[in-house]
ROKOL-435370 format. One record per residue (C-alpha): residue number from 1; z, y, x; residue in one letter. Coordinates in Angstrom, 3 decimals. Each point is the difference from the previous one (the first is absolute). Example, Ala and Ser with C-alpha at 12.3 -4.5 7.8 and 13.67 -1.06 7.14 Angstrom:
// ROKOL-435370
pos->1 up->7.800 north->-4.500 east->12.300 code->a
pos->2 up->-0.660 north->3.440 east->1.370 code->s
//
This chain:
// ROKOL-435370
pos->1 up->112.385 north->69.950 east->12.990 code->x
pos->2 up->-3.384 north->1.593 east->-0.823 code->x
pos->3 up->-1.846 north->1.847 east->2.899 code->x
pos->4 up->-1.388 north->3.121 east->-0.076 code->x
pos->5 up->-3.609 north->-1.502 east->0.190 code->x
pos->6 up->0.364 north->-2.390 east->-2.793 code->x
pos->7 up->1.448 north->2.701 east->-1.811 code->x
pos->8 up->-2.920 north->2.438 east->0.575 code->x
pos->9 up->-2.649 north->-2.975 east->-0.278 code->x
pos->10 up->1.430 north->-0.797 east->-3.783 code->x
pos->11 up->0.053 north->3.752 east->-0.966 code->x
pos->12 up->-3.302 north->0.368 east->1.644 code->x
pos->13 up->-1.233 north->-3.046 east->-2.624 code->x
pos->14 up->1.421 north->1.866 east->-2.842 code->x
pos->15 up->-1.562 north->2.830 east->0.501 code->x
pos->16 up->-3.636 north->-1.336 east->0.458 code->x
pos->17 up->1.073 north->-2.166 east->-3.036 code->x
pos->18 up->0.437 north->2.616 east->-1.889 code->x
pos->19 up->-2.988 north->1.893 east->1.255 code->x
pos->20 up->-2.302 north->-2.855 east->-0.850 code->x
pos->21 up->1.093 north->-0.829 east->-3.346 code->x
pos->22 up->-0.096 north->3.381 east->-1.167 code->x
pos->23 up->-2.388 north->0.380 east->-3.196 code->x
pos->24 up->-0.781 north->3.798 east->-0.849 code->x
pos->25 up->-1.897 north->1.112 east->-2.788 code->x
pos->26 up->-1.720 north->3.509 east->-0.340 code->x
pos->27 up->1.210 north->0.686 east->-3.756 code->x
pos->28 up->0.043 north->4.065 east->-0.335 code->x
pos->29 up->-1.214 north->3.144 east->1.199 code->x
pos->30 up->3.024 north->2.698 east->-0.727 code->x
pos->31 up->0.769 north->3.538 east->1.468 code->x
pos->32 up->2.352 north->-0.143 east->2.898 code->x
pos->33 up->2.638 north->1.760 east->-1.949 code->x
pos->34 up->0.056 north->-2.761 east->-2.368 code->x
pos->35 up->0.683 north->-3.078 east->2.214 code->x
pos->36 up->0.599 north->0.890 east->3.804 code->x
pos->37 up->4.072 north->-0.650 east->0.542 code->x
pos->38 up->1.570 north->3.263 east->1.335 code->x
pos->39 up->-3.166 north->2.071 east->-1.042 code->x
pos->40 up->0.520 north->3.888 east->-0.914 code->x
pos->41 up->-2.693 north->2.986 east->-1.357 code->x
pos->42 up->1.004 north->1.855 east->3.791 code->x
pos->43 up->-0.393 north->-3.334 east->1.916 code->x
pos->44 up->-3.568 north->-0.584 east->1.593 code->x
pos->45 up->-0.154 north->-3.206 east->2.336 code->x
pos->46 up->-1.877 north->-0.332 east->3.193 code->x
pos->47 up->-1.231 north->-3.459 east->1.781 code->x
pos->48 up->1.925 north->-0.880 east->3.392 code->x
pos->49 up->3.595 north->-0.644 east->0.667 code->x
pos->50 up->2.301 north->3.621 east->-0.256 code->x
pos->51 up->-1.157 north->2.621 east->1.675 code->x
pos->52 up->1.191 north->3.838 east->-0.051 code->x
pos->53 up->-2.175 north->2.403 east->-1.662 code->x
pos->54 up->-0.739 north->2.158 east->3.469 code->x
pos->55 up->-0.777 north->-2.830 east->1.448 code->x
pos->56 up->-2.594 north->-1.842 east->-2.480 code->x
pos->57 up->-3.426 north->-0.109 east->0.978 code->x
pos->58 up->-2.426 north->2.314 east->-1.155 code->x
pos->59 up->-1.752 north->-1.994 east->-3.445 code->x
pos->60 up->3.339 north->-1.240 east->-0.812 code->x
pos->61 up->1.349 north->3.965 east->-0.241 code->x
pos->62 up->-3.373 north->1.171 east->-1.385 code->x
pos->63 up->0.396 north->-3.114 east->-2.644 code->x
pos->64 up->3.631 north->0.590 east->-1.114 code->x
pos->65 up->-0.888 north->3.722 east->-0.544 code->x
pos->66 up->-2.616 north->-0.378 east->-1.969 code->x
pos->67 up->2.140 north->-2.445 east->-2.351 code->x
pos->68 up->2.278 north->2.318 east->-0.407 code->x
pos->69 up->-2.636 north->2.575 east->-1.050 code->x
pos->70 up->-0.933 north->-2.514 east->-1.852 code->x
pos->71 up->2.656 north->-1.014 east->-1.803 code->x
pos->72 up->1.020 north->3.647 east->-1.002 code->x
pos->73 up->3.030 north->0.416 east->2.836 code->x
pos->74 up->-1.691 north->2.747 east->1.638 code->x
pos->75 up->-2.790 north->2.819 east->-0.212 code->x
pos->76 up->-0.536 north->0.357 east->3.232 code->x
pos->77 up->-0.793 north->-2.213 east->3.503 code->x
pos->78 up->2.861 north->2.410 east->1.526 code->x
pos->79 up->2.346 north->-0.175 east->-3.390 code->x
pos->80 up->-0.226 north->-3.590 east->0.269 code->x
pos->81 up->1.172 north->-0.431 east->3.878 code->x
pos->82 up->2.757 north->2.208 east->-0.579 code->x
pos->83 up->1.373 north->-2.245 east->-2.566 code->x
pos->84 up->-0.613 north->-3.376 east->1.870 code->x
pos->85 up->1.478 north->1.887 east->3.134 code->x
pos->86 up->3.086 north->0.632 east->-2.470 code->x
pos->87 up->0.147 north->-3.171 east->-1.407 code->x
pos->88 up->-0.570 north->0.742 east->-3.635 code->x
pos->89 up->-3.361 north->-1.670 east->0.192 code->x
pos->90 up->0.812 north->-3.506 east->1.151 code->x
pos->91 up->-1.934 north->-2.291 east->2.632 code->x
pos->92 up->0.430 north->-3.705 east->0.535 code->x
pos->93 up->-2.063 north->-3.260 east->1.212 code->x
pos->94 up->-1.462 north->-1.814 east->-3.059 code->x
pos->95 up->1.829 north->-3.242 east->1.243 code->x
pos->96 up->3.056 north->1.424 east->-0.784 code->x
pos->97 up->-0.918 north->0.268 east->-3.629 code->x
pos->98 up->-1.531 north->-3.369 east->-0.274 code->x
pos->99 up->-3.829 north->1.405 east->0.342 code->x
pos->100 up->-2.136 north->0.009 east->2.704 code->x
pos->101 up->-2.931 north->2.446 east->0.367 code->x
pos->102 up->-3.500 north->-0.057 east->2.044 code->x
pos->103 up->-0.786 north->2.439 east->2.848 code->x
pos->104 up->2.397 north->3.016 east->-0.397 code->x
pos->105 up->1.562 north->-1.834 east->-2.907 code->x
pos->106 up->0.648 north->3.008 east->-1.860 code->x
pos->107 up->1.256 north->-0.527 east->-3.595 code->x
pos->108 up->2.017 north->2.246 east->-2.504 code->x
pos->109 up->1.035 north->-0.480 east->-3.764 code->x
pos->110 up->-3.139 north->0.196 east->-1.777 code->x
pos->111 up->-1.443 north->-2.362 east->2.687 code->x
pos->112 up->-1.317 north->-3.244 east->-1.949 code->x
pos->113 up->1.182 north->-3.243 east->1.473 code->x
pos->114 up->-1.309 north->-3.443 east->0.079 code->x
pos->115 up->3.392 north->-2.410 east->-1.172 code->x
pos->116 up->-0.277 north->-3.257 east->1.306 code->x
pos->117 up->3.147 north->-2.175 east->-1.217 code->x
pos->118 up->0.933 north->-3.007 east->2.172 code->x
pos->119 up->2.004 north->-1.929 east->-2.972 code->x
pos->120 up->0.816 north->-3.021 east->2.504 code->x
pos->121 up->2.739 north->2.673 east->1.863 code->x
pos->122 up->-0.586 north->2.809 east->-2.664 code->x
pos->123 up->-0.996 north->2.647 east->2.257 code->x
pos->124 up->-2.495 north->2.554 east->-0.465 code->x
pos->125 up->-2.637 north->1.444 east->2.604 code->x
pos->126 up->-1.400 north->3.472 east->-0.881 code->x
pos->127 up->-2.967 north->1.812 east->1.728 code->x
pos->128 up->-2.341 north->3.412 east->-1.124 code->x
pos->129 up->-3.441 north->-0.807 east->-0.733 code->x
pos->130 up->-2.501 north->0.701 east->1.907 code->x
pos->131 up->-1.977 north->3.445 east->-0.468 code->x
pos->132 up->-2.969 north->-1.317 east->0.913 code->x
pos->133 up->-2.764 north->0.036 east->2.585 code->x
pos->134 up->0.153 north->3.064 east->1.985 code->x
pos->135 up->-2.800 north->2.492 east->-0.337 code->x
pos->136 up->0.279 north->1.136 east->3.583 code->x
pos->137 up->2.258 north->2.260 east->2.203 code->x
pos->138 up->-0.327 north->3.637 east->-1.882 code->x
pos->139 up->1.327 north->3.172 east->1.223 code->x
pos->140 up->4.224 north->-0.343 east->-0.246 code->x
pos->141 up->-0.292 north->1.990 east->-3.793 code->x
pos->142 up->-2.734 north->-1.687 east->-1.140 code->x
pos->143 up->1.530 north->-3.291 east->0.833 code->x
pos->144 up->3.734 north->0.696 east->-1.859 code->x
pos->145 up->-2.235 north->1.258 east->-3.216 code->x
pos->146 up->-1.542 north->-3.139 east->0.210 code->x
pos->147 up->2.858 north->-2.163 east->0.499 code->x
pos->148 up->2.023 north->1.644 east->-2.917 code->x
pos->149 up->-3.408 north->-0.199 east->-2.270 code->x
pos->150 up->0.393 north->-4.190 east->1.034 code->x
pos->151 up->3.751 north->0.102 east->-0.640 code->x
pos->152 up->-0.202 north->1.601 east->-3.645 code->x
pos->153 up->-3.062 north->-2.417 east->-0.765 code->x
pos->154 up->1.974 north->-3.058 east->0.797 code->x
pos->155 up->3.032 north->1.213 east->-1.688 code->x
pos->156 up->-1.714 north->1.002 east->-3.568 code->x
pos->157 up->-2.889 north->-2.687 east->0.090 code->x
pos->158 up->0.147 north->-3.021 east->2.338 code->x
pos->159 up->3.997 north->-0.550 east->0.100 code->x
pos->160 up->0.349 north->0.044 east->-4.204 code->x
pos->161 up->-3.631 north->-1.586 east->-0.154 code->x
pos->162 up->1.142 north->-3.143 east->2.145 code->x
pos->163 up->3.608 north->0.145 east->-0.754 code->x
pos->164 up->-1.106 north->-0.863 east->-3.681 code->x
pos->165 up->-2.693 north->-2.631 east->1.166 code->x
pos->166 up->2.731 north->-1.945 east->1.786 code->x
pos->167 up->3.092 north->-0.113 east->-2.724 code->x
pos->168 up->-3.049 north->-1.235 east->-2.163 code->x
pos->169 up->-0.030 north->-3.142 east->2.397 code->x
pos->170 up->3.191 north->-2.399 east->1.139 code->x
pos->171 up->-0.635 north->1.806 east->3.971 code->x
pos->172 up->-1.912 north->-1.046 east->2.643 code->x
pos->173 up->0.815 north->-2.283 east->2.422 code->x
pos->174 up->-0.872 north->1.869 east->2.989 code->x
pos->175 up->0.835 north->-2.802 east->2.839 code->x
pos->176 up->-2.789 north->-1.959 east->-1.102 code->x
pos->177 up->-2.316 north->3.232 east->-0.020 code->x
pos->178 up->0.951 north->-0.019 east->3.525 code->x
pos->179 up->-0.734 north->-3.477 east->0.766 code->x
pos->180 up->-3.667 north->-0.053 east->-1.462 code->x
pos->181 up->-0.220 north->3.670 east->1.482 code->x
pos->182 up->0.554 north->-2.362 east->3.850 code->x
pos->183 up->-2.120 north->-2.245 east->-0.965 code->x
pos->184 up->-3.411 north->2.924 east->-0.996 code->x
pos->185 up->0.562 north->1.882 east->3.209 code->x
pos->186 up->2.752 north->2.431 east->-0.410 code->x
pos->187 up->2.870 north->-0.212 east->2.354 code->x
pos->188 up->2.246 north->2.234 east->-3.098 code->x
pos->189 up->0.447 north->3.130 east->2.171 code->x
pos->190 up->-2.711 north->1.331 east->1.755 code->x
pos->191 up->-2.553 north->-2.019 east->-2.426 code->x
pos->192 up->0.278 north->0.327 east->-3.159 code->x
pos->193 up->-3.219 north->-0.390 east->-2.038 code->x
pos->194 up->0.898 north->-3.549 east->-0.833 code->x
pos->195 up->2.849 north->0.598 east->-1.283 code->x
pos->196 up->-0.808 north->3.060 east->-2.283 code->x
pos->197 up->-2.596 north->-2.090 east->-1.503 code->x
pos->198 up->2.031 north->-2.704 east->-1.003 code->x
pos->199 up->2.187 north->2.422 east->-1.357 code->x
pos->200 up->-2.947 north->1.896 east->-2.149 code->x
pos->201 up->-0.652 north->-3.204 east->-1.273 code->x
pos->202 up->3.190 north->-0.771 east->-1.041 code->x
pos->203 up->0.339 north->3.598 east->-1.642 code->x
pos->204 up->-3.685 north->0.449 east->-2.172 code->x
pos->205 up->1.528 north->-1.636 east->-3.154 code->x
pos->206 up->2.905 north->1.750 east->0.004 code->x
pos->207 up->-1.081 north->3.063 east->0.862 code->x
pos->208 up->-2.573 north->-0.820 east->-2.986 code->x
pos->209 up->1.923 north->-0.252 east->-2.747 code->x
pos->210 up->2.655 north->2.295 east->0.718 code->x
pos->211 up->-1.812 north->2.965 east->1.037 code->x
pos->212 up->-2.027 north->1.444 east->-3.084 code->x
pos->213 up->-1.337 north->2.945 east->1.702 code->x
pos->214 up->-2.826 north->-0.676 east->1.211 code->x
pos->215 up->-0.204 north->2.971 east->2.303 code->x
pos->216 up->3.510 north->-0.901 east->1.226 code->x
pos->217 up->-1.289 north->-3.548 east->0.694 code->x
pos->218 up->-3.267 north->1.261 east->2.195 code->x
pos->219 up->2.506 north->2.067 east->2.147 code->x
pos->220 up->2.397 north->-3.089 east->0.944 code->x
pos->221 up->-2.684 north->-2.451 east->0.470 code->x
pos->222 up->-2.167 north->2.411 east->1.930 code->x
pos->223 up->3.055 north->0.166 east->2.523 code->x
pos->224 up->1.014 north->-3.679 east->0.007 code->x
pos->225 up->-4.241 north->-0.503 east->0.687 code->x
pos->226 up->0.567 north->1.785 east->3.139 code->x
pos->227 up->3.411 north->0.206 east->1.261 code->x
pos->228 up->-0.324 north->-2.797 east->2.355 code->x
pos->229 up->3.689 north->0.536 east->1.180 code->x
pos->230 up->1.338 north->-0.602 east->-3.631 code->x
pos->231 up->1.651 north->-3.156 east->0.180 code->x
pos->232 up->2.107 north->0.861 east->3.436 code->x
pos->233 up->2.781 north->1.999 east->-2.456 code->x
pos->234 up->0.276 north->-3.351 east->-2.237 code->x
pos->235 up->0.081 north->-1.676 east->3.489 code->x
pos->236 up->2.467 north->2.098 east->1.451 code->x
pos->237 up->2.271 north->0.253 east->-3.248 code->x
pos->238 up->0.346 north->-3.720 east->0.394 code->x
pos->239 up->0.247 north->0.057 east->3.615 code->x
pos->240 up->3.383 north->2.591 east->-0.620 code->x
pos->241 up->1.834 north->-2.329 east->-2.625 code->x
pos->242 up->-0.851 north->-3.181 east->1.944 code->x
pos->243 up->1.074 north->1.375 east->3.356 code->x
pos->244 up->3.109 north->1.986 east->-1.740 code->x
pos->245 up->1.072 north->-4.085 east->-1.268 code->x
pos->246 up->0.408 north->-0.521 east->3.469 code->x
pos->247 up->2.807 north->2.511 east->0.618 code->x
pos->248 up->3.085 north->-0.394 east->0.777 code->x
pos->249 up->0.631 north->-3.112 east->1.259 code->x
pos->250 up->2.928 north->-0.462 east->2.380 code->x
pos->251 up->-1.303 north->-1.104 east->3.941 code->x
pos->252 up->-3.756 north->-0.325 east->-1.227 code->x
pos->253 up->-2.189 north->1.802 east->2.753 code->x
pos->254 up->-3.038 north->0.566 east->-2.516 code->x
pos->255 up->-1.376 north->3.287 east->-0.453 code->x
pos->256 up->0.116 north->0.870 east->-3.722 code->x
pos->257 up->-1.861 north->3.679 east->0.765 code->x
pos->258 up->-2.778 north->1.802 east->2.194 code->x
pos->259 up->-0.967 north->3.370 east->-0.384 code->x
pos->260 up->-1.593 north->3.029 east->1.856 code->x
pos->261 up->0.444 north->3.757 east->-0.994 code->x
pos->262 up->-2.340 north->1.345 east->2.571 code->x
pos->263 up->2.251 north->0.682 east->2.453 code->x
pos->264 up->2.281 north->-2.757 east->-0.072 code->x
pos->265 up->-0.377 north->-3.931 east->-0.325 code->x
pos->266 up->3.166 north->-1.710 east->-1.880 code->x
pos->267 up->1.169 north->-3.579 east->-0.727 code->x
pos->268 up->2.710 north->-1.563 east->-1.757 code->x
pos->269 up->1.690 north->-3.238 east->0.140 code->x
pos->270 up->1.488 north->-2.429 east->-2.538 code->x
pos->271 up->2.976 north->-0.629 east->1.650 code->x
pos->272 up->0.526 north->3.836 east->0.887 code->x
pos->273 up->-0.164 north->1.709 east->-3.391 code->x
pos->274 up->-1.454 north->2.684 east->-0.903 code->x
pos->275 up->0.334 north->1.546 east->3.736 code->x
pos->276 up->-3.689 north->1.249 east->1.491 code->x
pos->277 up->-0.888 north->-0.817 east->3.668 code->x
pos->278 up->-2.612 north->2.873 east->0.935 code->x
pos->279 up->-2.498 north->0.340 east->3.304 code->x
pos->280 up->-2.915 north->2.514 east->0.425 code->x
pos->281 up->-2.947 north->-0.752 east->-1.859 code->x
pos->282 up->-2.621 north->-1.484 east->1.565 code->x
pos->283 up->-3.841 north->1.777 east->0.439 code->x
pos->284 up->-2.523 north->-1.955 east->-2.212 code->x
pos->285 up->-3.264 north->-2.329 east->1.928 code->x
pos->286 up->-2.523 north->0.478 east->-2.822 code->x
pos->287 up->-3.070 north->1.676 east->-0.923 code->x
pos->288 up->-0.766 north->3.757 east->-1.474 code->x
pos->289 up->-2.405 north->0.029 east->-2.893 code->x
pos->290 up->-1.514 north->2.829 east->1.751 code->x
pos->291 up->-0.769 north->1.391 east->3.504 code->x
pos->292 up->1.887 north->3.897 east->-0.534 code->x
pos->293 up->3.350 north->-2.659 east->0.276 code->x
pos->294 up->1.781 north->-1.040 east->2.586 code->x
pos->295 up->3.155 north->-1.319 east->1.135 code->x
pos->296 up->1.355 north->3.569 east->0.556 code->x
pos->297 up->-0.385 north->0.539 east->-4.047 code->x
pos->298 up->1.929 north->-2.797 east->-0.842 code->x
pos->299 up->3.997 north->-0.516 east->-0.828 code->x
pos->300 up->1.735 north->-2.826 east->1.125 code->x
pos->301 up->-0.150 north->-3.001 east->-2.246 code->x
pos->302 up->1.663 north->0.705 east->-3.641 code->x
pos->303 up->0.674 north->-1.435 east->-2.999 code->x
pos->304 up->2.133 north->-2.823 east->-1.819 code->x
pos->305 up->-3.013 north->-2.220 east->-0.527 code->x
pos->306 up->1.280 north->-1.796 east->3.346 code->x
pos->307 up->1.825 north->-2.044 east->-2.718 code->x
pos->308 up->-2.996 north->-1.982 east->-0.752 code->x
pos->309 up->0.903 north->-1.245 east->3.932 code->x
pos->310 up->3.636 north->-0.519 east->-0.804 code->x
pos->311 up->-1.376 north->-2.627 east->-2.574 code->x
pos->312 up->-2.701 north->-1.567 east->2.473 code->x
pos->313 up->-3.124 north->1.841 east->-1.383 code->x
pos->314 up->-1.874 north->2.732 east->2.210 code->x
pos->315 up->-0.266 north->-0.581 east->3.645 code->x
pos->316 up->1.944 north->-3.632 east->-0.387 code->x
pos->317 up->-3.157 north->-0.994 east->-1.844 code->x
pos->318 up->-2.289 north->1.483 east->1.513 code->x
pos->319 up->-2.684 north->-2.176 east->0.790 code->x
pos->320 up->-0.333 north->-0.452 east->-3.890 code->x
pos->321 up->-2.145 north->3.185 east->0.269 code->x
pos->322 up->-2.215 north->-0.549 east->2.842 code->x
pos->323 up->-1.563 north->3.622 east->-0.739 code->x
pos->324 up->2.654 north->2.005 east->0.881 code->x
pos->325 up->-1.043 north->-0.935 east->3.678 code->x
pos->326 up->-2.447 north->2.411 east->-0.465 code->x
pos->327 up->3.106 north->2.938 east->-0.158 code->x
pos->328 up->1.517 north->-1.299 east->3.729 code->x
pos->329 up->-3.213 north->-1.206 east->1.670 code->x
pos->330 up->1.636 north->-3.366 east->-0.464 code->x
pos->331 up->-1.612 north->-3.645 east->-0.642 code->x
pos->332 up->0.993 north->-2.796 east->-2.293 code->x
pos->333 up->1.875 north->-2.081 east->3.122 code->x
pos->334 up->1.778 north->3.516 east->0.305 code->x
pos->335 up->1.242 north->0.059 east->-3.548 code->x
pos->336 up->1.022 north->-3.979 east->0.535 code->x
pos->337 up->2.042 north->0.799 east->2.601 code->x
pos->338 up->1.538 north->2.892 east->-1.581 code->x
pos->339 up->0.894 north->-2.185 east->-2.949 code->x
pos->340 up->1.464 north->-2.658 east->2.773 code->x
pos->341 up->2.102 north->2.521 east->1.530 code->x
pos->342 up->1.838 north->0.477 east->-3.023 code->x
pos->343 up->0.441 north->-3.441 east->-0.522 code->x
pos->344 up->2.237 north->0.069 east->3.046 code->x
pos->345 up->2.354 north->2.657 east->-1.469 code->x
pos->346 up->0.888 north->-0.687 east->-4.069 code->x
pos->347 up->1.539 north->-2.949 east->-1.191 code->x
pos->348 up->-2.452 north->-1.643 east->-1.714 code->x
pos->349 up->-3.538 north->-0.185 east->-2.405 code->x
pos->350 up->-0.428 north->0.794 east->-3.481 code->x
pos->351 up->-2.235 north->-2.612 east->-0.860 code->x
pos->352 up->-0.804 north->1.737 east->-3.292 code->x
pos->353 up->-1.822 north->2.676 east->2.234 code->x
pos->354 up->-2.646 north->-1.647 east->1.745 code->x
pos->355 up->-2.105 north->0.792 east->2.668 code->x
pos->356 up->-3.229 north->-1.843 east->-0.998 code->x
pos->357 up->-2.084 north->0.527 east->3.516 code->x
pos->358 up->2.973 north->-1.400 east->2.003 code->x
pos->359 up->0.079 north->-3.261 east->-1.874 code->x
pos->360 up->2.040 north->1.353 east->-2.645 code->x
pos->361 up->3.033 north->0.815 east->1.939 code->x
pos->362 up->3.144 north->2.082 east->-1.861 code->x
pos->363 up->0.506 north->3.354 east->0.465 code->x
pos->364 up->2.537 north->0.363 east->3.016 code->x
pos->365 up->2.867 north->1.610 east->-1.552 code->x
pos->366 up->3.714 north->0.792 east->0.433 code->x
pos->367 up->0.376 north->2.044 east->3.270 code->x
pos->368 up->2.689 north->-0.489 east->1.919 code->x
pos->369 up->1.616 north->2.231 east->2.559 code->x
pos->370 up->1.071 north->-2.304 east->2.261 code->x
pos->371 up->-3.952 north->-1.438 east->0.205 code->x
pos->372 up->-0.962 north->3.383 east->0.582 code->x
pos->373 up->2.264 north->0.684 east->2.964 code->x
pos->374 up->-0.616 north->-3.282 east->1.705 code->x
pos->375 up->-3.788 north->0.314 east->0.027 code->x
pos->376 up->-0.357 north->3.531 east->0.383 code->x
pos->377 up->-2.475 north->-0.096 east->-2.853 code->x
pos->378 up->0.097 north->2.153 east->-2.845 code->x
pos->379 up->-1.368 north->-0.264 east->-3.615 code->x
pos->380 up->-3.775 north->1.159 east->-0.481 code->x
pos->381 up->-0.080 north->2.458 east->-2.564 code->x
pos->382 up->-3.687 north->0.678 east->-1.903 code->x
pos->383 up->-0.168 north->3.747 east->-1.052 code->x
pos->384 up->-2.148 north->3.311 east->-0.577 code->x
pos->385 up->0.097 north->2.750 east->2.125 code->x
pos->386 up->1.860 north->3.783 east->-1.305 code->x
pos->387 up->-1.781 north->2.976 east->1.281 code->x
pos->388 up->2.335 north->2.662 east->1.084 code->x
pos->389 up->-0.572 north->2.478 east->-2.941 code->x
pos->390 up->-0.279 north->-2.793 east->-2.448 code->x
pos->391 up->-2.473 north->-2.502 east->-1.459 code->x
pos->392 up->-1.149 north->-3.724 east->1.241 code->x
pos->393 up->-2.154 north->0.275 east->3.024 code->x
pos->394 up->-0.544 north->-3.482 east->1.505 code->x
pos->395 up->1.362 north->-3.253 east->-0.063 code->x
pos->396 up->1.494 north->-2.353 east->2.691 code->x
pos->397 up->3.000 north->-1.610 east->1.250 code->x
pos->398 up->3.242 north->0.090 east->1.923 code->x
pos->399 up->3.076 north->-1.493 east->0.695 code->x
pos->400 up->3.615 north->0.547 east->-1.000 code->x
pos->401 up->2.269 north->1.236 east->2.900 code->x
pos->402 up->1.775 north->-2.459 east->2.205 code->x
pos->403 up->3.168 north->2.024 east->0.089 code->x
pos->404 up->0.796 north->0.056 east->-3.810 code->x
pos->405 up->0.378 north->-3.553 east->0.228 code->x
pos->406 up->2.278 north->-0.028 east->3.121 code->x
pos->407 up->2.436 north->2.279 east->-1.654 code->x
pos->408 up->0.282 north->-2.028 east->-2.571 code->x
pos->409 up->0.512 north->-2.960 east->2.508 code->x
pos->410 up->2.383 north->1.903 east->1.240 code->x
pos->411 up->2.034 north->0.937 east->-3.190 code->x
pos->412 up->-0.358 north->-3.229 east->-1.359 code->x
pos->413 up->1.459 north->-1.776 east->2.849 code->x
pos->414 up->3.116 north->2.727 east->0.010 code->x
pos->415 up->0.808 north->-0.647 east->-3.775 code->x
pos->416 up->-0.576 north->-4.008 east->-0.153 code->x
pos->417 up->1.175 north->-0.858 east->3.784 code->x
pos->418 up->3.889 north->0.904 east->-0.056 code->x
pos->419 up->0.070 north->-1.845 east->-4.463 code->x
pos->420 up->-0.424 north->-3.272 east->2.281 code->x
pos->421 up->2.478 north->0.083 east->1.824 code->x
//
């Protein structure tokens, strides 16, 4: 008869199989209404595992009613909260419609979406685009003008401009982006400049001869010149439909999700379904890009780009990008033995992701709960840092809480144990 461990170990190898031979291709920008699975005109989505409206922190409730101002649901801040209280207006985690969204992760019908199409499992990652780099924390009115200014901008000009550049081309591979990203510097979540100019580079043709206004043309290239953080949607699109390959895989331990909503830090695991195990969210170790900030200004860590760690990129690679020392007071040997840690709790290396200054090392990738419990040692995640009233403030890092991976422990050993018997 098959033990429970040789059971789990082969599940465990499916799963990372699956993760590793996963092959997706950025091949459309499209309106959220158009491709998201589930996705309505009164549905806005929010980063982070499910969380009740009263509860939300307070970007992600400043973000979802200003999409729905947005969008046309409301007049009014006040109109708007009356009809999310009363559930007309509705409010769910990205993950559950297949998308995952930076920061607050706020994204609503009109939102464009980066499709990345994994045709080796024929699943499909979605994330927002980026608005761009911030201009600096403005008074709260000034700062939801400017936001909605961004949001119409990339809705009437950058989302048609590059969705037509890319159904010009047969996609782009975005895991070998990734790879040459690792080996320029980036680490594909807190670094990104690597990345985004691989990605530039990949888009000047297109964007060439299918965008005849020249005006038009200026605009989208002027933001692609400077958005530094552009390539992290393509990364995280493909980080969603290679991690969502993973799921549900009877007695595999593997986490196939990580997320943060600013108030709340959530996994799930392949073997569990679509169940979330949620903790507290950790405080962010980083650095303010300017003295008025401070630790009391921030919100917990948030966001769903967490799943470029669920794929091994971010903090499992981060001595890739030696400079982001400079956010944590750190060192190169510190960034090492981050990267070592995390060997000790996934299930094995992507050798296409290579660490070049560690001898060319894989990516450690695959977590697995039962690691994580033994050692006490949970997964580093790479991320900015959310002021209060909204807008990026610093940078840093953290850790995902210990105790969403002992529930999970927990659960998984009180659906698998008694199916042995």
């Amino acid at each position: 008869m098959t033990s429970l461990i040789e059971r789990i170990d082969a599940a465990n190898q499916e799963a990372f199989s699956r993760l590793v031979a996963a092959k997706p291709v950025w091949v459309d920008v499209r309106p959220a209404l158009e491709v998201l699975p589930g996705m309505t005109r009164q549905t806005v989505l929010h980063a982070g595992p499910p969380i009740a409206w009263q509860d939300m922190c307070g970007p992600q409730k400043m973000g979802v009613v200003q999409a729905a101002l947005h969008e046309g649901l409301a007049a009014t801040e006040a109109e708007a909260e009356e009809l999310i209280m009363a559930g007309k207006i509705l409010v769910a985690p990205c993950h559950e419609h297949g998308a995952v969204g930076g920061m607050a992760g706020i994204t609503s019908a009109s939102s464009p979406m980066a499709v990345v199409y994994d045709s080796v499992h024929e699943r499909y990652g979605y994330s927002q685009l980026f608005q761009g780099p911030a201009a600096g924390l403005l008074n709260r009115d000034d700062y939801n003008r400017e936001a909605r200014k961004r949001w119409t901008w990339l809705e009437t000009v950058l989302g048609p401009v590059l969705g037509k550049a890319i159904r010009s081309t047969s996609g782009i591979p975005v895991k070998p982006m990734i790879a040459r990203a690792l080996e320029m510097g980036d680490e594909c979540h807190n670094r990104n400049s690597a990345g985004s100019t691989v990605i530039l580079n990949a888009l000047i043709l297109p964007l060439y001869e299918t965008c005849t206004d020249p005006a038009l043309l200026q605009e989208v290239l002027d933001y692609l010149k400077v958005n530094e953080q552009f390539s992290l949607c393509l990364s995280m699109a493909a980080g969603k439909a290679m991690a969502d390959a993973t799921k549900g895989i009877p007695f595999s331990t593997m986490v196939s999700a990580m997320c943060r909503n600013g108030v709340n830090f959530g996994i799930k695991v392949s073997g569990l379904g679509e169940h979330w195990f949620t903790a507290p969210a950790n405080r962010i170790e980083g650095l303010f890009f300017s003295s008025e900030w401070s630790d009391a200004d921030a919100v917990p860590d948030i966001g769903d780009s967490s799943i470029m760690e669920t794929i091994g990129l971010g903090g499992h690679v981060q001595a890739a990008a030696p400079v982001l020392q400079q956010f944590v007071n750190g060192s190169f040997a510190r960034a090492t033995s981050v990267v070592e840690s995390m060997q000790l709790i996934t299930l094995g290396q992507v050798a296409e992701f290579k660490i070049p200054n560690m001898n060319f090392i894989g990516a450690p990738t695959g977590i697995d709960i039962r690691k994580v419990v033994q050692t006490s040692i949970t997964p580093v995640i790479d991320t900015a840092i959310a002021h209060k009233k909204g807008g990026v403030i610093g940078a840093g890092q953290t850790r995902a809480p210990f105790d969403c991976f002992a529930q999970a422990l927990r659960a998984f050993g009180a659906q698998y144990k008694p199916a042995t018997a």
